[in-house]
Gaussian input, Z-matrix of N, CA and C with variables (Angstrom, degrees):
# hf/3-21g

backbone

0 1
 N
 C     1     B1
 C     2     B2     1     A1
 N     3     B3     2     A2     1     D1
 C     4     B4     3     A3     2     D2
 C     5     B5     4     A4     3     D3
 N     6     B6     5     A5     4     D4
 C     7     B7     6     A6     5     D5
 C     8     B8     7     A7     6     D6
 N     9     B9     8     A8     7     D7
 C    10    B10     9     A9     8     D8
 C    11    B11    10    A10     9     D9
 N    12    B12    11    A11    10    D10
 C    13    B13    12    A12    11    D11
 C    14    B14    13    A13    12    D12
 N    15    B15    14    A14    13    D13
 C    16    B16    15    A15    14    D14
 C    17    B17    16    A16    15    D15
 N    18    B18    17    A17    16    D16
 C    19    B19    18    A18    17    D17
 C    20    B20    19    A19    18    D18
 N    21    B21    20    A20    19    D19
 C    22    B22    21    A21    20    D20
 C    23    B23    22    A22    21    D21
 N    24    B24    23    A23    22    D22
 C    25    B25    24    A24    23    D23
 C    26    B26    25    A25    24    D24
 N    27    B27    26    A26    25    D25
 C    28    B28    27    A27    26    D26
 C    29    B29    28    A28    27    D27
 N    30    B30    29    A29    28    D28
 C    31    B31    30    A30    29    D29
 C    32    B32    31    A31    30    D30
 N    33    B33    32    A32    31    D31
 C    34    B34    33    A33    32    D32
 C    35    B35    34    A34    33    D33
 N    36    B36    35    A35    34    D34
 C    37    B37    36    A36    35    D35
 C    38    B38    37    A37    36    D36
 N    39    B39    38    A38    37    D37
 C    40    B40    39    A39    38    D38
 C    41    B41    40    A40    39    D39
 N    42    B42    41    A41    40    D40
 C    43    B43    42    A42    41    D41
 C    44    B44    43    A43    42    D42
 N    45    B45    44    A44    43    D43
 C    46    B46    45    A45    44    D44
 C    47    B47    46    A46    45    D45
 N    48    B48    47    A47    46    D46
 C    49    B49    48    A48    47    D47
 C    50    B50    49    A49    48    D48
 N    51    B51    50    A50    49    D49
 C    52    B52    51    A51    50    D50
 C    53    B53    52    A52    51    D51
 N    54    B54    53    A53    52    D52
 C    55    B55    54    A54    53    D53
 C    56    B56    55    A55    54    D54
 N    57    B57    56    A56    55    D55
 C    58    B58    57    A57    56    D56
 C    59    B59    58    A58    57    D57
 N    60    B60    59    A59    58    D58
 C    61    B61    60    A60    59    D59
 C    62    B62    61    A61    60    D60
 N    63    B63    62    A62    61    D61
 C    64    B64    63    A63    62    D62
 C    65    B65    64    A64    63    D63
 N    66    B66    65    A65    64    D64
 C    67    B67    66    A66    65    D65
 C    68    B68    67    A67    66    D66
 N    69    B69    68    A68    67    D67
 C    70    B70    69    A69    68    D68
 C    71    B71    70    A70    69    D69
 N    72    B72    71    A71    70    D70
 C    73    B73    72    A72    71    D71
 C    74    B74    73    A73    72    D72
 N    75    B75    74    A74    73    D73
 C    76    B76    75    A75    74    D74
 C    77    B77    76    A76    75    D75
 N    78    B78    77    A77    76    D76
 C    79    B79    78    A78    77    D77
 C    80    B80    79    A79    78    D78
 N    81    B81    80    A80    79    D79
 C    82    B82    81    A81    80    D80
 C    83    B83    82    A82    81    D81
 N    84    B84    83    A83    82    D82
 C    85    B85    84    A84    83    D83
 C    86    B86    85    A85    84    D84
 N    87    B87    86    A86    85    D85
 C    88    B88    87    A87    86    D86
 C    89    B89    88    A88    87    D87
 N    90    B90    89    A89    88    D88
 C    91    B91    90    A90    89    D89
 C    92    B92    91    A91    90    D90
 N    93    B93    92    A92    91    D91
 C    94    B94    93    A93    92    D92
 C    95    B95    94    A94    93    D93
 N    96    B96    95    A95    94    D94
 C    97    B97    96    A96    95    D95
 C    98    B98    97    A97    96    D96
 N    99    B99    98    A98    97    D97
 C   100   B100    99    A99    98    D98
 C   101   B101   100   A100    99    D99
 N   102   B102   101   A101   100   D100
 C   103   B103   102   A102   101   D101
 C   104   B104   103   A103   102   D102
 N   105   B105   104   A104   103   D103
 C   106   B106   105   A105   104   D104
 C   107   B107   106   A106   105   D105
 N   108   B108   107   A107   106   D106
 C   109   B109   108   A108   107   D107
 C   110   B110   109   A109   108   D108
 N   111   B111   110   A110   109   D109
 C   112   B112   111   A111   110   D110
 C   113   B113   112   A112   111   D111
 N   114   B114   113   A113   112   D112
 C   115   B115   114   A114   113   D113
 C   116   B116   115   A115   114   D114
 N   117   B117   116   A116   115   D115
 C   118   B118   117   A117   116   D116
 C   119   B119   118   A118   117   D117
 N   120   B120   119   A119   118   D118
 C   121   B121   120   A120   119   D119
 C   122   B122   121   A121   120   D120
 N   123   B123   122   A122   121   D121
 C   124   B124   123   A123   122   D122
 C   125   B125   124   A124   123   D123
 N   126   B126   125   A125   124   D124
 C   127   B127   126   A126   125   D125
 C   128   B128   127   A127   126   D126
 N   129   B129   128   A128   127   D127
 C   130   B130   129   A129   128   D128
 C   131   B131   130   A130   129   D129
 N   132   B132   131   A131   130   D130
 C   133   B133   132   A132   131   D131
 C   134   B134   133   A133   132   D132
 N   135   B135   134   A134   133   D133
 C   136   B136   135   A135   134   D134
 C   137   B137   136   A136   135   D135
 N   138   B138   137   A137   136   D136
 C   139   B139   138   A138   137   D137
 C   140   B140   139   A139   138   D138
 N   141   B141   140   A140   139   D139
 C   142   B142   141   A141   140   D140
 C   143   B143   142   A142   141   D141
 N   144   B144   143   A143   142   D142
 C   145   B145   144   A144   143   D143
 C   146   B146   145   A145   144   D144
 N   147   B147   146   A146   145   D145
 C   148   B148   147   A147   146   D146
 C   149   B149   148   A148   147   D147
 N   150   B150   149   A149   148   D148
 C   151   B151   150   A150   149   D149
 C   152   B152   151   A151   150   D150
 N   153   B153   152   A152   151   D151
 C   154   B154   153   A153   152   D152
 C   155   B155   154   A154   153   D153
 N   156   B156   155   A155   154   D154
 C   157   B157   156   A156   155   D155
 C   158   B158   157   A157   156   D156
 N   159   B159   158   A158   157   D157
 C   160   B160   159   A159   158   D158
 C   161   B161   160   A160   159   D159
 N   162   B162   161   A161   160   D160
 C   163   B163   162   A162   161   D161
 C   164   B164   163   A163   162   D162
 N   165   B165   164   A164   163   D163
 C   166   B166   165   A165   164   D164
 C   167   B167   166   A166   165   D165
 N   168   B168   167   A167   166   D166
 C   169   B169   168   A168   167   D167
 C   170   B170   169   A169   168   D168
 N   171   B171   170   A170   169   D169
 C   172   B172   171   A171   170   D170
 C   173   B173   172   A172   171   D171
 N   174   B174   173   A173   172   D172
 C   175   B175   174   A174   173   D173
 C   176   B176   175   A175   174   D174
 N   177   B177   176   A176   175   D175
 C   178   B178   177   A177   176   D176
 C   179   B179   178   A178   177   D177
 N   180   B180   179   A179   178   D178
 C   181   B181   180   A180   179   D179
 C   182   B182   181   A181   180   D180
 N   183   B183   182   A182   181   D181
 C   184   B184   183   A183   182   D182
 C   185   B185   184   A184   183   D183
 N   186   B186   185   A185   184   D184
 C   187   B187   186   A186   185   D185
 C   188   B188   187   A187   186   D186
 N   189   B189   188   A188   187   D187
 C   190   B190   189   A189   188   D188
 C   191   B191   190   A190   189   D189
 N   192   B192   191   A191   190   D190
 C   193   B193   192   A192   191   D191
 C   194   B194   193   A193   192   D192
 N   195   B195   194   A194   193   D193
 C   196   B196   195   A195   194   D194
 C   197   B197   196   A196   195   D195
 N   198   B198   197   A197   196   D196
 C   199   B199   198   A198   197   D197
 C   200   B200   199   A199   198   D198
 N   201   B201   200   A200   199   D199
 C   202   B202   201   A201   200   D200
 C   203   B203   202   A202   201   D201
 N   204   B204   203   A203   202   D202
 C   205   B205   204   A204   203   D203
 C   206   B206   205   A205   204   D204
 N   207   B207   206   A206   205   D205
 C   208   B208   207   A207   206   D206
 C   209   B209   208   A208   207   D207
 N   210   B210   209   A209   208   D208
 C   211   B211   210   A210   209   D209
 C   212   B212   211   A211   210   D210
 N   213   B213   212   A212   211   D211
 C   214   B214   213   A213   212   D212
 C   215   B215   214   A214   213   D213
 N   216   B216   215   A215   214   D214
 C   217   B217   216   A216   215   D215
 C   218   B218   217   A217   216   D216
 N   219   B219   218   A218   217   D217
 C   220   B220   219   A219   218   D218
 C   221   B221   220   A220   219   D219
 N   222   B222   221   A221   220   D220
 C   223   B223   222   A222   221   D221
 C   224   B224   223   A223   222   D222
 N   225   B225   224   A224   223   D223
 C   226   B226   225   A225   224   D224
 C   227   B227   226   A226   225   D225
 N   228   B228   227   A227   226   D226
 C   229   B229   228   A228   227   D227
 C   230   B230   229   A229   228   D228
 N   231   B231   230   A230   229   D229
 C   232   B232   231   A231   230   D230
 C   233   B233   232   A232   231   D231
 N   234   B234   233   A233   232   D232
 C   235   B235   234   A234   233   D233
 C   236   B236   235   A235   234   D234
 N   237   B237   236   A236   235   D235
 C   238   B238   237   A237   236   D236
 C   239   B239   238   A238   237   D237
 N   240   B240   239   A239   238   D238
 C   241   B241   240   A240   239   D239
 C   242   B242   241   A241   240   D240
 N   243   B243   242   A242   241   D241
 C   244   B244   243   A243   242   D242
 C   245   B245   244   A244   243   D243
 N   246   B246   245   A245   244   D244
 C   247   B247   246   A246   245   D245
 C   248   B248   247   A247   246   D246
 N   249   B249   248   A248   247   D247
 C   250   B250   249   A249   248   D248
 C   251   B251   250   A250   249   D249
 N   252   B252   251   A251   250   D250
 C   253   B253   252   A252   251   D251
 C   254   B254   253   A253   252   D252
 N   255   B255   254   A254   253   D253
 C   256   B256   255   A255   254   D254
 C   257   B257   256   A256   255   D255
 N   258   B258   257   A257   256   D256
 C   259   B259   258   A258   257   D257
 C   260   B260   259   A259   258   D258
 N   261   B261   260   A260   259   D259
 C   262   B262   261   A261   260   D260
 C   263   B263   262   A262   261   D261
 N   264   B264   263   A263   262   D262
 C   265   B265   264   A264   263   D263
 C   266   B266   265   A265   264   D264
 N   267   B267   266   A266   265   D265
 C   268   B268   267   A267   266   D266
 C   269   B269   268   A268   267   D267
 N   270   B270   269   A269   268   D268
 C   271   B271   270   A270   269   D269
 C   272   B272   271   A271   270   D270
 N   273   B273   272   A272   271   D271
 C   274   B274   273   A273   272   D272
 C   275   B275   274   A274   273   D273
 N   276   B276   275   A275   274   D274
 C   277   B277   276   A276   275   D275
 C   278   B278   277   A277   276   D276
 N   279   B279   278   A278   277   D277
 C   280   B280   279   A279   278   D278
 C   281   B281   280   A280   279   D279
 N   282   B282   281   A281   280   D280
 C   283   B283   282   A282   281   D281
 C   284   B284   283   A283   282   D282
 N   285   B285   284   A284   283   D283
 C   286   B286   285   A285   284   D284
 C   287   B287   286   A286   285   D285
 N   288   B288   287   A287   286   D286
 C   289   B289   288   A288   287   D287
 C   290   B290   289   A289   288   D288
 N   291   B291   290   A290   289   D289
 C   292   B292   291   A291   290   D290
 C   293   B293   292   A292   291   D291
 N   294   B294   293   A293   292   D292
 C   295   B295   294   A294   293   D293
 C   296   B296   295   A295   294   D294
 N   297   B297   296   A296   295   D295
 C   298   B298   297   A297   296   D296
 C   299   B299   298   A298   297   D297
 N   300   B300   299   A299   298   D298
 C   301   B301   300   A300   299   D299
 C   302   B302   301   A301   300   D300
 N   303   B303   302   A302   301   D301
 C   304   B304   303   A303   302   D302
 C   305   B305   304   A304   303   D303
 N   306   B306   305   A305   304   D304
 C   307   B307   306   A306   305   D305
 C   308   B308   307   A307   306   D306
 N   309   B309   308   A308   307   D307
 C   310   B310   309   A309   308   D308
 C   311   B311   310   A310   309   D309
 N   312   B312   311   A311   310   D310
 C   313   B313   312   A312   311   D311
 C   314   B314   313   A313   312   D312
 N   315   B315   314   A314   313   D313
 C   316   B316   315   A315   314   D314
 C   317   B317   316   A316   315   D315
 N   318   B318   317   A317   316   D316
 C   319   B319   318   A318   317   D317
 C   320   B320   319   A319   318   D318
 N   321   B321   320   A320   319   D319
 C   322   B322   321   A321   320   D320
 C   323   B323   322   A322   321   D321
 N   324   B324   323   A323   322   D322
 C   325   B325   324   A324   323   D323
 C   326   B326   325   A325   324   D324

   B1=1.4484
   B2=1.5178
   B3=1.5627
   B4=1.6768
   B5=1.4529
   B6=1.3078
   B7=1.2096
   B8=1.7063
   B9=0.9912
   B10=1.6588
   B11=1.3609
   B12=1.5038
   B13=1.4278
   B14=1.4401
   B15=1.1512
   B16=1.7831
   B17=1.6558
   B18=1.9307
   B19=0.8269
   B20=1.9131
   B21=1.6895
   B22=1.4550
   B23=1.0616
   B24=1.6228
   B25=0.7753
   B26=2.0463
   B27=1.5519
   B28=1.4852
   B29=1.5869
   B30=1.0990
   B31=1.6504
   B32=1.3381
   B33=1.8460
   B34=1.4656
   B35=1.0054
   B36=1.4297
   B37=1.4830
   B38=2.0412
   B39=1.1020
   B40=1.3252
   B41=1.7948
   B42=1.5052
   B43=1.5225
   B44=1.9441
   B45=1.3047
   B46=1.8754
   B47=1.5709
   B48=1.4751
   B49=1.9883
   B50=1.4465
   B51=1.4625
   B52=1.4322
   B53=2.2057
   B54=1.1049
   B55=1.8459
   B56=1.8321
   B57=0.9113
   B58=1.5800
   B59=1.2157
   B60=1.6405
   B61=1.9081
   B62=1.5148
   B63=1.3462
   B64=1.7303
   B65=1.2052
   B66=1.3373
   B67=1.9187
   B68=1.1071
   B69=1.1610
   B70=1.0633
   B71=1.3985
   B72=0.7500
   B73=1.4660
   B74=1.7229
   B75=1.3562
   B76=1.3302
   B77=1.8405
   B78=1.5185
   B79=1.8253
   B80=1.5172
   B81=1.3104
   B82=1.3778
   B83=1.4639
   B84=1.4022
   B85=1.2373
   B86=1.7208
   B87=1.0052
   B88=1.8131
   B89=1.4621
   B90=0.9047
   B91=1.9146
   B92=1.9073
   B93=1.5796
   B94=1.1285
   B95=1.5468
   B96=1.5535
   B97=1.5646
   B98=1.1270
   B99=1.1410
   B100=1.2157
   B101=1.7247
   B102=1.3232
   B103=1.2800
   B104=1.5834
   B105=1.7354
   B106=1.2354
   B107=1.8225
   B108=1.7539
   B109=1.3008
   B110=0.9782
   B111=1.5614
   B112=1.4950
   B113=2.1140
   B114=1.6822
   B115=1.2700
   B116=1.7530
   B117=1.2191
   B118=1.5547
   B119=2.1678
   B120=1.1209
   B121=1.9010
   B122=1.9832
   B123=1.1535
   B124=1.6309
   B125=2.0073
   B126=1.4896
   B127=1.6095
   B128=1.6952
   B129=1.3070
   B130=1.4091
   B131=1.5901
   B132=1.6527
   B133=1.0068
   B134=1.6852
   B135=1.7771
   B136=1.2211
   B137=1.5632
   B138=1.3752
   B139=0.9869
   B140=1.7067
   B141=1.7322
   B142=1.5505
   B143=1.7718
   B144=1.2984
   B145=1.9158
   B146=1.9037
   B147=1.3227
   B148=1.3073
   B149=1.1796
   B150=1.5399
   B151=1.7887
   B152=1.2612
   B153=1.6743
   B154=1.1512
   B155=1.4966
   B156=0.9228
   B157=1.5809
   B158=1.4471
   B159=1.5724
   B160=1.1463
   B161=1.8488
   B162=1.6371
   B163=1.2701
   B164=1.6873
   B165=1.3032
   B166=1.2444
   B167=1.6888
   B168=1.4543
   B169=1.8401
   B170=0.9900
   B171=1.5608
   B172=1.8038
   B173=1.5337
   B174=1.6778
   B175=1.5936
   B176=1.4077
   B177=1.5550
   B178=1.5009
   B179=1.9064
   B180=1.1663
   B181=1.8134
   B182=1.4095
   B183=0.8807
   B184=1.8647
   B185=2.0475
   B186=1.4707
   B187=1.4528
   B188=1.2824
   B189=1.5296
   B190=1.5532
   B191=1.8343
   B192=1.6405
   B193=1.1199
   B194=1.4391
   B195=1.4692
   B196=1.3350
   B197=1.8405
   B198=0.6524
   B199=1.4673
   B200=1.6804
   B201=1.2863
   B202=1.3194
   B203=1.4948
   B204=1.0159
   B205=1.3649
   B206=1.8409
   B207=1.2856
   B208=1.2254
   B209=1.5531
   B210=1.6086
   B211=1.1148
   B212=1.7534
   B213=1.5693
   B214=1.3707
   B215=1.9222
   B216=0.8853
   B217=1.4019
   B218=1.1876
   B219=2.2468
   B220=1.1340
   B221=1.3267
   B222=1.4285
   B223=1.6212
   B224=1.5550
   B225=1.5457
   B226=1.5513
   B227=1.4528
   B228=1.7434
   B229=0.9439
   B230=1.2552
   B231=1.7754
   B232=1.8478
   B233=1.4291
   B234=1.4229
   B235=1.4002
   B236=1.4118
   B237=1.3658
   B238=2.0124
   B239=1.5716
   B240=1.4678
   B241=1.5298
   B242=1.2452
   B243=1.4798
   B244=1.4015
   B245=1.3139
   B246=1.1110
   B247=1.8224
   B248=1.5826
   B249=1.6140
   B250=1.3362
   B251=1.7483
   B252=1.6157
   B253=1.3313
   B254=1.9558
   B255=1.5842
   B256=1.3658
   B257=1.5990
   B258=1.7843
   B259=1.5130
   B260=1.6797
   B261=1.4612
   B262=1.2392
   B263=1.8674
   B264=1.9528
   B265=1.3237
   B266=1.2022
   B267=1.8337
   B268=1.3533
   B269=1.5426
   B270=1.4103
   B271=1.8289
   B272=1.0828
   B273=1.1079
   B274=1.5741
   B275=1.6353
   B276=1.0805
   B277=1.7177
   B278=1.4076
   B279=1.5270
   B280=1.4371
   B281=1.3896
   B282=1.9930
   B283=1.6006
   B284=1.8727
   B285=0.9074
   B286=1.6924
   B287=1.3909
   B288=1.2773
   B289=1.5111
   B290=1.3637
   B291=1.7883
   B292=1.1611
   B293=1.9451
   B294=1.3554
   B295=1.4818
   B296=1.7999
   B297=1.2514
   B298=1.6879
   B299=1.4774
   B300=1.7283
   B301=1.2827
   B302=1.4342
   B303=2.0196
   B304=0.9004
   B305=2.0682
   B306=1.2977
   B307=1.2653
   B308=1.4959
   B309=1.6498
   B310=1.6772
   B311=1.2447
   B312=0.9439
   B313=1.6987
   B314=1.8490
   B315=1.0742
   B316=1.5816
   B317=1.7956
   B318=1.5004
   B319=1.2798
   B320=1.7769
   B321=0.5632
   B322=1.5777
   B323=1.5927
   B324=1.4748
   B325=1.4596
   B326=1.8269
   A1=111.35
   A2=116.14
   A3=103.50
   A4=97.93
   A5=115.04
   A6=133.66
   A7=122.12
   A8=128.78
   A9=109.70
   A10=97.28
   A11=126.59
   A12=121.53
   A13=102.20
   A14=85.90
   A15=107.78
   A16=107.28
   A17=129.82
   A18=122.43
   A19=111.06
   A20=119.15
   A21=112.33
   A22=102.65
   A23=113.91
   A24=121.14
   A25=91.45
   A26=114.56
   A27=100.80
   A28=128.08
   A29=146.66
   A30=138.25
   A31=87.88
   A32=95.17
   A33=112.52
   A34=118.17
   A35=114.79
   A36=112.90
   A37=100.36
   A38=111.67
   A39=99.12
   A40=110.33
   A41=106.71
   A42=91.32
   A43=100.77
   A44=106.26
   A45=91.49
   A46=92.27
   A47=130.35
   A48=115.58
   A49=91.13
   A50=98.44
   A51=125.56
   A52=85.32
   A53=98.58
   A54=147.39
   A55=67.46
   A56=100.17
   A57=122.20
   A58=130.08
   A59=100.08
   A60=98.88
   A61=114.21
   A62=117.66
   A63=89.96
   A64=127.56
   A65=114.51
   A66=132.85
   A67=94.97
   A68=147.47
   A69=162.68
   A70=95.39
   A71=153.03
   A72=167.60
   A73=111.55
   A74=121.43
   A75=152.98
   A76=94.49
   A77=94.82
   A78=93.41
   A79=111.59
   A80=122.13
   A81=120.39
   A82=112.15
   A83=114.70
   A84=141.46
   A85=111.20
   A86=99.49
   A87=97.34
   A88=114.55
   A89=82.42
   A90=88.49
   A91=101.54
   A92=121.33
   A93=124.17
   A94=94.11
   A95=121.40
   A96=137.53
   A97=120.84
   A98=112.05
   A99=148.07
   A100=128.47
   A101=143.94
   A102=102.44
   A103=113.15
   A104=115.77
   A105=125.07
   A106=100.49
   A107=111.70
   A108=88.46
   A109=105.97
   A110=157.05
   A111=133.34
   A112=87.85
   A113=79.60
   A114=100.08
   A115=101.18
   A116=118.99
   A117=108.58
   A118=101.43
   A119=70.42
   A120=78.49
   A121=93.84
   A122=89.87
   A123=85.94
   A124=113.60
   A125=90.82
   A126=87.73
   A127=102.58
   A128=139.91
   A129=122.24
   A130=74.69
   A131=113.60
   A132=133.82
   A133=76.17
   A134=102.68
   A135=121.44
   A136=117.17
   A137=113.06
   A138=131.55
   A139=105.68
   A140=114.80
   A141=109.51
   A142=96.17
   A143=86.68
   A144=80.92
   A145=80.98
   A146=108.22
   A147=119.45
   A148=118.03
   A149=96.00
   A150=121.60
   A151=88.04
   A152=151.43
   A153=167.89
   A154=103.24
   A155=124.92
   A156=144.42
   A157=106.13
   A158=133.65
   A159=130.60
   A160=100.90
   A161=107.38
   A162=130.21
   A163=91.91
   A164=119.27
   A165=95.50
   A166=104.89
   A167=121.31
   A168=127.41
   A169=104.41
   A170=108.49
   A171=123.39
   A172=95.41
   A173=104.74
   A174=112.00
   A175=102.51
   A176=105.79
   A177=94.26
   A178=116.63
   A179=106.26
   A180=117.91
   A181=90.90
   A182=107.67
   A183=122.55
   A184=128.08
   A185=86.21
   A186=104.54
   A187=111.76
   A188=104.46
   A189=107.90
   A190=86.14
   A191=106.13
   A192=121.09
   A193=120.27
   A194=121.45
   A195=105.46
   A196=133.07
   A197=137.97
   A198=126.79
   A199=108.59
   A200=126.04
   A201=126.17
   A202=120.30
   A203=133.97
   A204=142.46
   A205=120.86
   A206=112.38
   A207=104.48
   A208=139.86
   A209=113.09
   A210=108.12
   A211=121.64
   A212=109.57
   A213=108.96
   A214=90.76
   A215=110.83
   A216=109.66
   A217=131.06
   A218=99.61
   A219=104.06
   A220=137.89
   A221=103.89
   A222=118.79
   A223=126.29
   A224=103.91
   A225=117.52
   A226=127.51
   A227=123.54
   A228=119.31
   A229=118.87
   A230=109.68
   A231=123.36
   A232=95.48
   A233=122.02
   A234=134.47
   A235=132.20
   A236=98.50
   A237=106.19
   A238=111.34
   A239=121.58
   A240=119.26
   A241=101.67
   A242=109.07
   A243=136.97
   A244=102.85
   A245=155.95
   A246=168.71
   A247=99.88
   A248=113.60
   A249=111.92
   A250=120.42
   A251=103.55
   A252=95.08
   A253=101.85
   A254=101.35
   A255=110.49
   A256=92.70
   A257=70.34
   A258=103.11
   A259=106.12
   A260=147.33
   A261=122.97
   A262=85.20
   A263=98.49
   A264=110.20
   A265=102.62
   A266=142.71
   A267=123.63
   A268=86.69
   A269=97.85
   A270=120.62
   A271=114.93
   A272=104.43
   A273=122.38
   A274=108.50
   A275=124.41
   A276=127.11
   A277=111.11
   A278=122.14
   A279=123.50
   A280=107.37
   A281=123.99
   A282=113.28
   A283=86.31
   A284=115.49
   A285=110.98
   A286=103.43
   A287=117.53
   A288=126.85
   A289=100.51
   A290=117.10
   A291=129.07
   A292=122.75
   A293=87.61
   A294=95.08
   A295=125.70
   A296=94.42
   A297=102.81
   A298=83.64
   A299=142.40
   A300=126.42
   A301=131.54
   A302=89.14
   A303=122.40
   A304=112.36
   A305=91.18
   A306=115.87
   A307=118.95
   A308=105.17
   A309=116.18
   A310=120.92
   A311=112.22
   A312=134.45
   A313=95.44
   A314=133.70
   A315=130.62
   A316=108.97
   A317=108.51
   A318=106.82
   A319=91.04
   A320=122.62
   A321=120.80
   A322=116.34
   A323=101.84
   A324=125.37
   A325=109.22
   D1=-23.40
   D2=-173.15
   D3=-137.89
   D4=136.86
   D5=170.89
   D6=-62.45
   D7=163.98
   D8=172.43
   D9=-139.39
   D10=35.84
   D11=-154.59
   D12=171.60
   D13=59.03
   D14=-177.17
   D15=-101.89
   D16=138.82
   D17=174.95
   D18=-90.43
   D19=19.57
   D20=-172.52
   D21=-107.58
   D22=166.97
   D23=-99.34
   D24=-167.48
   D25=79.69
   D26=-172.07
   D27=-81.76
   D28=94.15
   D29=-149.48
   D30=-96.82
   D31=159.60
   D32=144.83
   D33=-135.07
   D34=176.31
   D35=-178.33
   D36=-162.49
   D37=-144.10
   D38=-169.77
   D39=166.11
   D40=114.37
   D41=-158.13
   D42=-119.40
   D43=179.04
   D44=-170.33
   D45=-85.57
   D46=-20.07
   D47=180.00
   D48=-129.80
   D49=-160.99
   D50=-146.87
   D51=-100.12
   D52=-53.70
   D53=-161.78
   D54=-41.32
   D55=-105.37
   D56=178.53
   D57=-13.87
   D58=-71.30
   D59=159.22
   D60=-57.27
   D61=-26.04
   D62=174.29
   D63=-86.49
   D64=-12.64
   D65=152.13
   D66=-49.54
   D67=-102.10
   D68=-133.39
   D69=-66.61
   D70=-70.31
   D71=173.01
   D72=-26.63
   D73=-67.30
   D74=146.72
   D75=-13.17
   D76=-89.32
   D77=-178.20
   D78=-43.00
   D79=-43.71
   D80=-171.65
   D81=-40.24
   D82=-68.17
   D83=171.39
   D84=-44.48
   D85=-47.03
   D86=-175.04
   D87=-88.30
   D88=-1.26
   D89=-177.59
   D90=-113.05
   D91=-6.32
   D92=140.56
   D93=99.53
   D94=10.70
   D95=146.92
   D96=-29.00
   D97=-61.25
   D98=-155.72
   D99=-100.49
   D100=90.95
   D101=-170.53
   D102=-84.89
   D103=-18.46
   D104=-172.49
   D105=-144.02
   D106=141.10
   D107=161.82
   D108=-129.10
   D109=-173.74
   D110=157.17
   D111=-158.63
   D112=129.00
   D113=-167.26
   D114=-97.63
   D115=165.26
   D116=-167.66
   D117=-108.35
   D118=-160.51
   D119=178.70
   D120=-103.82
   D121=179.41
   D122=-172.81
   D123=-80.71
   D124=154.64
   D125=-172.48
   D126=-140.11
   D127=-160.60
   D128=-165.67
   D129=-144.78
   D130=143.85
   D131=-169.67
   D132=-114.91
   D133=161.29
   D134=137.18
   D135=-169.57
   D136=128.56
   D137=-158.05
   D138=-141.04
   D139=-175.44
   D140=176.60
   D141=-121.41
   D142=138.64
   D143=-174.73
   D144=-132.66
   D145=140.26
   D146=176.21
   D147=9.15
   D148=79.81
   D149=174.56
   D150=86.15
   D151=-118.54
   D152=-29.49
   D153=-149.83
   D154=116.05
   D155=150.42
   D156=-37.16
   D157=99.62
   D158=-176.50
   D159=-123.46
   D160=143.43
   D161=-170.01
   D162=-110.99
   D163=103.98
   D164=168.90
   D165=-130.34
   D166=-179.76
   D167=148.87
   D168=-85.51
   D169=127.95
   D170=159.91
   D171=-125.83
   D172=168.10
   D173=152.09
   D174=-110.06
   D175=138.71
   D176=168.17
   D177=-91.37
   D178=173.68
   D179=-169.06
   D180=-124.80
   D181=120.29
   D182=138.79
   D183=-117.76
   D184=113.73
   D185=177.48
   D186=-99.67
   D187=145.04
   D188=173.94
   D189=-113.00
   D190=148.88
   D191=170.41
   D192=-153.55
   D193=157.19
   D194=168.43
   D195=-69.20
   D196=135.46
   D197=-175.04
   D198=-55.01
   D199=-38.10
   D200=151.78
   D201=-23.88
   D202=-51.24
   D203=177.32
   D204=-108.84
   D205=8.41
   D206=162.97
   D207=-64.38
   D208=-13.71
   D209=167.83
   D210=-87.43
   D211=-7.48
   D212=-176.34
   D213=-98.49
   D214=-27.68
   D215=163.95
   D216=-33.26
   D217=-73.21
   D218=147.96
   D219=-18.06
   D220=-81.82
   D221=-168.97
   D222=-42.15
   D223=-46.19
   D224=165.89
   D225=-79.32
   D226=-5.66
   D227=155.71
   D228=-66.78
   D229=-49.34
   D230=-174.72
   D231=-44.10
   D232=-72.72
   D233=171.40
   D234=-12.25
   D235=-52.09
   D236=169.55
   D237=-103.91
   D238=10.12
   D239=176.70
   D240=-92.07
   D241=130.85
   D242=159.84
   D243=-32.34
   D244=-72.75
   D245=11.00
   D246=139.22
   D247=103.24
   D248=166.01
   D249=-52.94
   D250=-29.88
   D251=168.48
   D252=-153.36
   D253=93.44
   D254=-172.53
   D255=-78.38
   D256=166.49
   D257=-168.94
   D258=-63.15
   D259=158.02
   D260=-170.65
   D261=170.50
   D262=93.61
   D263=179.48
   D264=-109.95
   D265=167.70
   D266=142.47
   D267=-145.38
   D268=148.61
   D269=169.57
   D270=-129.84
   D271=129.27
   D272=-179.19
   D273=-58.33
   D274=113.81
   D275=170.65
   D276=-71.75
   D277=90.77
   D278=-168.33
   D279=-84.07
   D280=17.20
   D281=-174.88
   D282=-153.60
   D283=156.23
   D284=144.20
   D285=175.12
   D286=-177.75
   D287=-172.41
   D288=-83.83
   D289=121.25
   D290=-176.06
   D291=-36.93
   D292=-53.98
   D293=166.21
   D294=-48.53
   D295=-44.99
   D296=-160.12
   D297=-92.10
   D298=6.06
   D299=145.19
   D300=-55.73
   D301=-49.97
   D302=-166.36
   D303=-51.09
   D304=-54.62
   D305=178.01
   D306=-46.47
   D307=-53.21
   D308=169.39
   D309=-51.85
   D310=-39.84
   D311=-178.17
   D312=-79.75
   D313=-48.64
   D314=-171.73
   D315=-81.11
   D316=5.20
   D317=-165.37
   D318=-138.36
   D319=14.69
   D320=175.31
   D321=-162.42
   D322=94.61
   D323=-161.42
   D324=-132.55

């Protein structure tokens, strides 16, 4: 059932609306970035951004991708993010259901 030697690949990212991450999201996927993205409902960030303790609403993004294409991934997410310096995590998925590897990897080329 689980692989230990998987090439996917879990991102995050994190946008200020809903509007946006699903733009952004949309190209990911169609441009073959992406094999899945799923954007959340809204949540309140807070973090320190130049000096200041800021409370804000974001949605967060989670992409699955192949590690093969994470740096063009990268690049065109930075590219269409609102965000002088967006959020931009990836973790290696060290288990998953062979199939739904299979799939990540057949959908992001």
């Amino acid at each position: 059932m689980a692989d230990s030697n998987t090439d996917a690949l879990l991102v995050f990212s994190s946008f200020p609306d809903r509007e946006t991450a699903l733009a952004v999201a949309d190209t990911l996927v169609r441009e073959n970035l992406a094999a899945c993205v799923q954007v959340s409902a809204p949540m309140t960030s807070i973090y320190r951004w130049q000096g200041e303790i800021c409370h804000e609403t974001e949605v967060a993004m989670q992409l699955k991708c192949s590690a093969s294409v994470y740096q063009a991934l990268a690049q065109r997410l930075v590219a269409l993010h609102p965000y002088d310096v967006p959020e931009l995590l990836a973790v290696t998925a060290t288990a998953g259901f062979p199939a739904y590897l299979d799939w990540i990897k057949d959908n992001t080329k």
